[in-house]
TIMI-123433 format. One line per field, with one value per residue (C-alpha): x, y, z. Coordinates in steps of 0.02 Angstrom, whole numbers, always signed. Layout:
// residues N
X X ... $
Y Y ... $
Z Z ... $
//
This chain:
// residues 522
X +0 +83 -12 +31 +42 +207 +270 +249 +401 +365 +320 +250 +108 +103 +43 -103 -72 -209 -165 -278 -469 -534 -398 -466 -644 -638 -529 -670 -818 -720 -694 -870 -902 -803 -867 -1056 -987 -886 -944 -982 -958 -845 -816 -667 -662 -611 -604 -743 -865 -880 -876 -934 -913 -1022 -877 -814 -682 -681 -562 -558 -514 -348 -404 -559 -533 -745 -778 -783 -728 -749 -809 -736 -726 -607 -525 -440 -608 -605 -482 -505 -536 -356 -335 -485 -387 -228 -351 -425 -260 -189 -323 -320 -136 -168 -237 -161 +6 -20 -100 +7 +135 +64 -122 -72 +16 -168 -247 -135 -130 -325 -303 -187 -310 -458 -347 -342 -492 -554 -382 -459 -584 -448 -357 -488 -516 -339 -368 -483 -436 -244 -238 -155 -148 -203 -38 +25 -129 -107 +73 +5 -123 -2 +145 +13 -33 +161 +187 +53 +116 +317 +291 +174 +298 +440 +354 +363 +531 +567 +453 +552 +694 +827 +1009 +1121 +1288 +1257 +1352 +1351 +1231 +1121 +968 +963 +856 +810 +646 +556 +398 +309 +345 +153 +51 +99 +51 +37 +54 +71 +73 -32 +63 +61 -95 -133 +29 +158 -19 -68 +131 +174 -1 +30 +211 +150 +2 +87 +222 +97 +62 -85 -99 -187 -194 -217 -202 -161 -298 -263 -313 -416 -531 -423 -363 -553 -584 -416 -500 -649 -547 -487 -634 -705 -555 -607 -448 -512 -572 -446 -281 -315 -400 -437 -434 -448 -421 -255 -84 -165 -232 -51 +19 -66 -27 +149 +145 +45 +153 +63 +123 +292 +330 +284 +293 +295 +317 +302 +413 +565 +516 +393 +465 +620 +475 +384 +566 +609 +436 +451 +627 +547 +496 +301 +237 +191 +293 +420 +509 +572 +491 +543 +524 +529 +538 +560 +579 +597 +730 +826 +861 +988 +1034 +1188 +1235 +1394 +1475 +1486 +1313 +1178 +1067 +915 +906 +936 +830 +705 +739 +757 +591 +511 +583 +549 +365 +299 +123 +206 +359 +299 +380 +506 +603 +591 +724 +731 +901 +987 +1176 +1257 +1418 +1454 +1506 +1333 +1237 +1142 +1109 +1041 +935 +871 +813 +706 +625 +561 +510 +421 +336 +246 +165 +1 -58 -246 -375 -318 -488 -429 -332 -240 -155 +17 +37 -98 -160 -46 -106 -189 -176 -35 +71 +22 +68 +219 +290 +269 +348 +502 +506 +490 +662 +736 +730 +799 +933 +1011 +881 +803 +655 +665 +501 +350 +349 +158 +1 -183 -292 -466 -528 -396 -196 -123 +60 +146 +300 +451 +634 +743 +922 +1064 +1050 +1204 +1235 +1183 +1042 +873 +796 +948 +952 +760 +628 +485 +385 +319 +340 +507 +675 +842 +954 +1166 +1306 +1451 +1628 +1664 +1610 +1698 +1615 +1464 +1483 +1537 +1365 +1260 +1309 +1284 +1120 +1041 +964 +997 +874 +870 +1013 +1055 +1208 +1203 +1380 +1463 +1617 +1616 +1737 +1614 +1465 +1587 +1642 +1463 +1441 +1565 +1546 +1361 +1296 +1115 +1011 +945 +1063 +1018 +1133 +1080 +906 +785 +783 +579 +502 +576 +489 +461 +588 +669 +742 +734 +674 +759 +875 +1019 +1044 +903 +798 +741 +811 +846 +715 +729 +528 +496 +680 +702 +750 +620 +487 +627 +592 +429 +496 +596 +745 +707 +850 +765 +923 +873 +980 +987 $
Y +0 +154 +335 +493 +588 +475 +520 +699 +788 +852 +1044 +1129 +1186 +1376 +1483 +1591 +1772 +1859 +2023 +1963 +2008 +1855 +1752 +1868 +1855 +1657 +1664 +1776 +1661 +1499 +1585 +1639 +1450 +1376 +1512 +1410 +1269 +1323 +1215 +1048 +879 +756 +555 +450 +337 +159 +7 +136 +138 +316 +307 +428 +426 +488 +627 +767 +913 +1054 +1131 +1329 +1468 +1556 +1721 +1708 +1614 +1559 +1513 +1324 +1258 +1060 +927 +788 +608 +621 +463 +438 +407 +243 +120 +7 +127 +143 -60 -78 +83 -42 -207 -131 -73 -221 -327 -197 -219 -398 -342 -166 -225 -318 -174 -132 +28 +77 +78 +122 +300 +330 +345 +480 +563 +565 +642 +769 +827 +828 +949 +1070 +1094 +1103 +1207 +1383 +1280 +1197 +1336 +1415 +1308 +1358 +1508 +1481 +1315 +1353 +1561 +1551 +1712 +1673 +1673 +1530 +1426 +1433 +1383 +1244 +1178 +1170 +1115 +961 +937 +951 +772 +699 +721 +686 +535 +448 +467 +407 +262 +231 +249 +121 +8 -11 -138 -99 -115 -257 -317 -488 -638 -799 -910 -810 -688 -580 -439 -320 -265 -140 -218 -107 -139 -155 -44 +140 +266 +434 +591 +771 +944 +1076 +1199 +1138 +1054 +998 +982 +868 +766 +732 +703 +598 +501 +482 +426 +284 +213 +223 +138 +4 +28 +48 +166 +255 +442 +546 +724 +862 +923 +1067 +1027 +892 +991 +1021 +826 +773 +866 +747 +612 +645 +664 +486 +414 +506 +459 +263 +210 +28 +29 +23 +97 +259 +253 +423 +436 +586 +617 +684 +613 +443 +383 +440 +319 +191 +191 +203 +60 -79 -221 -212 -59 -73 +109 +252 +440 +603 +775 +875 +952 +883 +810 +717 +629 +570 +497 +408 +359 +293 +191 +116 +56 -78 -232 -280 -455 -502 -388 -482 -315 -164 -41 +108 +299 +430 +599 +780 +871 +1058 +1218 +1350 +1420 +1539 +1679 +1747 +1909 +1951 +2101 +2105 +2025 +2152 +2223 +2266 +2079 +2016 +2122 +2067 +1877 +1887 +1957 +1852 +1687 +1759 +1813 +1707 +1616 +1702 +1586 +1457 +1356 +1223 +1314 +1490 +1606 +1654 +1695 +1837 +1793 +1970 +2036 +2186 +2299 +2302 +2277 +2420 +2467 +2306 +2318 +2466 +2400 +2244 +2337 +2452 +2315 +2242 +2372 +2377 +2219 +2210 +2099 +2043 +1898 +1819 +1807 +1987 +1967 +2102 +2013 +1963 +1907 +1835 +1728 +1603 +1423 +1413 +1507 +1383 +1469 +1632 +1616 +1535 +1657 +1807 +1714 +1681 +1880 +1931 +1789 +1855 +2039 +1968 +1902 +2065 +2083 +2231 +2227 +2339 +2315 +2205 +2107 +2118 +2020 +2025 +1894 +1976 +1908 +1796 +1733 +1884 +1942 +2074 +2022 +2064 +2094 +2059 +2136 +2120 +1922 +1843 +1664 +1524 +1628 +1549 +1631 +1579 +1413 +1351 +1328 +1459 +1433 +1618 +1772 +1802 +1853 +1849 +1945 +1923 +1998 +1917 +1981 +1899 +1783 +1650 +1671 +1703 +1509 +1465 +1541 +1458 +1280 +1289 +1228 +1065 +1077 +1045 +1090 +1255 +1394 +1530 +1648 +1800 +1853 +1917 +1824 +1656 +1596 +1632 +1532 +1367 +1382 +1376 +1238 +1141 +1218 +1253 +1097 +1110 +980 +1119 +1278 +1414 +1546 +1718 +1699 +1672 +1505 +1446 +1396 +1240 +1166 +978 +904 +1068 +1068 +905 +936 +849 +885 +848 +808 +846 +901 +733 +584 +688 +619 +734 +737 +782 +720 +565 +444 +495 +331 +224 +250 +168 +7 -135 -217 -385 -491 -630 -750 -878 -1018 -1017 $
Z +0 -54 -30 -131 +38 +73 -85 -45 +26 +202 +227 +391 +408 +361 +522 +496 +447 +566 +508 +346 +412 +307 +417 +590 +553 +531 +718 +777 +734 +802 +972 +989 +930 +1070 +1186 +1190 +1218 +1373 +1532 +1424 +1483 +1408 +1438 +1449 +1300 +1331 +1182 +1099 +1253 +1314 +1497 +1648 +1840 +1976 +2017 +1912 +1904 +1800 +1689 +1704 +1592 +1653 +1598 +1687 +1820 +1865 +1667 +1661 +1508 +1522 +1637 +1660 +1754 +1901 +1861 +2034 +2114 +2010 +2034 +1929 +1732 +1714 +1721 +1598 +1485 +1487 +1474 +1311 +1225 +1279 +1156 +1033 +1025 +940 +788 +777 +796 +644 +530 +376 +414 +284 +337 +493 +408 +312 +488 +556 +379 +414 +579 +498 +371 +509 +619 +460 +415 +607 +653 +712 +826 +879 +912 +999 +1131 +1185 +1171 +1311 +1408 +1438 +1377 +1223 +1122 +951 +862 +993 +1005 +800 +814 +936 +811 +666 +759 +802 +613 +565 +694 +600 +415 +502 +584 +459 +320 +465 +474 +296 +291 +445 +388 +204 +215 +323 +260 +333 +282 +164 +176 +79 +104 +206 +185 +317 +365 +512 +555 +680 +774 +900 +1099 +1162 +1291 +1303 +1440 +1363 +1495 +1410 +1492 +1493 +1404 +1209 +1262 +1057 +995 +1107 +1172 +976 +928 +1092 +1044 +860 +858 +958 +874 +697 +759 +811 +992 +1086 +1199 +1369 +1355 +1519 +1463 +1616 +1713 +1679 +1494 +1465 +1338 +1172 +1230 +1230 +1041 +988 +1015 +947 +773 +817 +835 +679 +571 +616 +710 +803 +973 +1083 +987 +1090 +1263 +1339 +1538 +1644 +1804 +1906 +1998 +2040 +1872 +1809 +1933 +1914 +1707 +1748 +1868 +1773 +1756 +1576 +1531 +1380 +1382 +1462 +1352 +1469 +1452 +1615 +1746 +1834 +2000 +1914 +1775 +1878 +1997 +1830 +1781 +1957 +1954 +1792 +1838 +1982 +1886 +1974 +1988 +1819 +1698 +1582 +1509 +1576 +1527 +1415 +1467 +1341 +1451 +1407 +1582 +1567 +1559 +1594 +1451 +1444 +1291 +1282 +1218 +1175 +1156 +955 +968 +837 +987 +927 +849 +1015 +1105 +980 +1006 +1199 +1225 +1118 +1180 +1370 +1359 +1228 +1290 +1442 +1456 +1488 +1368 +1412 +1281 +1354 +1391 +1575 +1576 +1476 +1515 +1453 +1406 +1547 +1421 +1307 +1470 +1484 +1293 +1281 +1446 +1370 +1226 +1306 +1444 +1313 +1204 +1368 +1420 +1249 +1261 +1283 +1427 +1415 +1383 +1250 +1142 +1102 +944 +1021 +1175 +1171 +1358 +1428 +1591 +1679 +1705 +1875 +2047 +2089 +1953 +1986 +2176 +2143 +2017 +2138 +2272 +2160 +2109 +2302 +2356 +2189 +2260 +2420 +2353 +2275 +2112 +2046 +1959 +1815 +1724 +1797 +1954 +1994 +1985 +1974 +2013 +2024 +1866 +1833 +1855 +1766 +1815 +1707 +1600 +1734 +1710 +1856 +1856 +1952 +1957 +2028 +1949 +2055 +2118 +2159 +2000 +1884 +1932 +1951 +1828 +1857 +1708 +1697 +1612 +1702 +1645 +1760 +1692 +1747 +1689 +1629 +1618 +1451 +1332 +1436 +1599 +1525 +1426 +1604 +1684 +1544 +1575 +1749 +1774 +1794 +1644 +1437 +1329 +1219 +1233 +1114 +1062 +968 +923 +746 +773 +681 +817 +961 +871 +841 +1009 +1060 +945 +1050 +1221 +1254 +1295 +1263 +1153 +1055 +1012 +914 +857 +806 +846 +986 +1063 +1051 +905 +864 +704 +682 +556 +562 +732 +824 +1024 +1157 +1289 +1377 +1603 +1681 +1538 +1479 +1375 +1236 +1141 +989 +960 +758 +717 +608 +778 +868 +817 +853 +1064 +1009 +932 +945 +831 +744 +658 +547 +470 +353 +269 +80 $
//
């Protein structure tokens, strides 16, 4: 079976040009779609049965913090949905392990195609569920649709023969077979697109999988899946459960489950990967865990660096969907000598952003996640001013309506202070000096972290020592440090940033399958 899609060469998805009314008005009427469905109930799907339980939790907007988007089954009041999830994968594995490559690739082409022509509603529940401004929640929705059209043509290639070296008397060949039952566990904050990829490489690899999206989320999860269901994927290759820290447990633990995918903070994937290292009565593998664990991304500016790009790049990689991006800058690592040019050129393009509900095609920062986040991220400005910080720009909240907090530059930041070295996941920038391009390599790569950095210098030598030296899985040089593109720029990191898993890069389906050498006498 062989598709003209597959023959296609790969191209991402273009991103919506809203400054074209036709473009705005279609956002317009998808938002005011979504809004009347706000406060709708949703079931967990399991082998094709739609399934509700007696108790509920909502999902809220961030920008308005008493609008109830979905409602949902709190899973963790059942104990036993998450063993009849793995039960029904675990059947539908059978058969779907066995489905051509192929066949397999027409299903998530399908899905692709669905996410198109639904992508402003799409987007729009973002725009709602987890305050995306419209420009990310699009970048979401086609960064989703880009895994899609990637990993079905991956597929294609790892399913053609692979090459071996031949002897006499021999024909030898090596194929990939999927590993079995995956638990799928994405984040809230590209809610669409690393759920949908994470979800997608598995199943076309062959697996079957249980998908618990983040509470904090479970809406644009719960419109996935009804493009699954609608683009006639068996019952069973994708089981949907909600719920919160218990139903995610209790998928990692099942001596059923092969592999387990996450995407979430620190503390919590070392805890899945500590888990799924203890082998439970029952399991014959060990299982597999594909993790991508967080930041702190650091941009370097040196002093031949082109300012106003920088300044450019730096704010945009800091207060994008108001940094909370694994990718995000939150530390500007500076050359002493351009310091304060350069300080003066980011506050000032700071202070013009527009902070706001993000329904307003207007808004460029908008809501953080939940009151958690919100309390958390004023608590780390408040110790950064205690420990020798200024706050140039920023610094306060607003809660009234909902989890707002203004995009703040701290100054002054010494390295190895609270705010250089921890993950915040917020609209906040630490800014340290260096003394030269040396120390400020030196300041850079020492963090716990390994997963985006960037260096804007003119000097050639400076970018291939960065090349060498700056030991982050994804570096960028002369540019901001978000906005990695699948096939373009391969997402993983290094230490404590995950297992380098290099999502939308050619390797990545390979985490989902195993190696099979057939030999046969001739």
């Amino acid at each position: 079976m062989q598709t003209k899609r597959a023959l296609d060469e790969f191209k991402n998805e273009p991103f919506t040009d809203f400054s074209n009314e036709e473009n705005a008005t279609a956002m317009r009427d998808a938002i005011e779609k979504v809004r009347a469905e706000l406060g709708r109930e949703y079931s967990c799907v399991i082998g094709g049965e739609k399934i509700t339980l007696e108790r509920k939790f909502k999902s809220f907007n961030p920008a308005n913090k008493d609008e109830v988007v979905g409602l949902f089954p709190e899973g963790d009041t059942d104990t036993g949905l998450v063993t009849k999830a793995i039960n029904a994968a675990e059947n539908a594995f059978k058969s779907w392990s066995r489905v051509a490559a192929a066949e397999r690739a027409e299903y998530i082409f399908k899905i692709a195609d669905m996410m198109r022509r639904r992508k402003n509603e799409l987007s729009a529940v973002m725009v709602f569920e987890v305050s995306k401004t419209w420009a990310e929640a699009d970048g979401d929705t086609a960064e989703a649709i880009d895994f899609a059209e990637f990993y079905g043509r991956e597929m294609l290639r790892w399913s053609q023969k692979q090459p071996v070296t031949r002897i006499p008397g021999e024909d030898n060949s090596l194929e990939y077979i999927p590993l079995g039952v995956g638990a799928i566990i994405p984040p809230w904050n590209f809610p669409l697109a690393i759920m949908a990829g994470m979800t997608m490489a598995a199943i076309v690899a062959g697996n079957t999988v249980v998908l618990k999206p983040s509470s904090d989320s479970p809406t644009i999860a719960a419109k996935f899946m009804e493009i699954v269901e609608e683009a006639g994927l068996p019952p069973g290759v994708v089981n949907f459960v909600t719920g919160s820290s218990a139903t995610g447990e209790a998928m990692v633990t099942s001596p059923k489950t092969r592999f387990i995918s996450f995407t979430g903070t620190k503390g919590v994937g070392l805890h899945i990967n500590e888990e799924a290292a203890k082998t439970r009565d029952g399991q014959i593998w060990i299982k597999r865990v594909i993790a991508e664990m967080g930041g702190k991304d650091a941009i370097i500016v040196a002093d031949d660096a082109d300012l106003e790009s920088a300044a450019v790049g730096v704010v945009q990689s800091a207060f994008g969907f108001q940094g909370q991006k694994c990718s995000a800058c939150s530390r500007l690592i500076v050359d002493e000598k351009v310091h304060n040019d350069l300080l003066e050129k980011i506050t000032a393009r700071t202070k013009s952003l527009k902070v706001g509900d993000p329904a307003s095609g207007e808004t460029n920062v908008a809501a953080v996640i939940n009151k958690r986040s919100f309390d958390k991220t004023l608590g780390y400005i408040q110790k950064a001013v205690g420990e020798g910080g200024f706050v140039v720009t920023g610094g306060n909240g607003d809660d009234s309506a909902g989890y707002f907090i203004e995009p703040t530059i701290v100054d002054e930041v010494k390295p190895g202070a609270t705010i250089e070295q921890e993950e915040i996941f917020a609209p906040v920038l630490a800014v340290i000096k260096a003394r030269d391009f040396d120390h400020a390599l030196e300041i850079a790569n020492d963090t716990e972290f390994g997963l985006t950095g960037s260096l804007y210098s003119a000097s050639q030598e400076r970018l291939e020592r960065a090349r060498r030296e700056f030991h982050v899985g994804n570096l960028y040089l002369n540019r901001k440090c978000t906005g990695a593109l699948v096939g373009v720029h391969p997402f993983g990191g290094f230490n404590m940033s995950g297992t380098d898993s290099k999502a939308g890069g050619r390797e990545y389906l390979l985490q989902f399958m195993q190696a099979k050498s057939i030999s046969q006498k001739v």
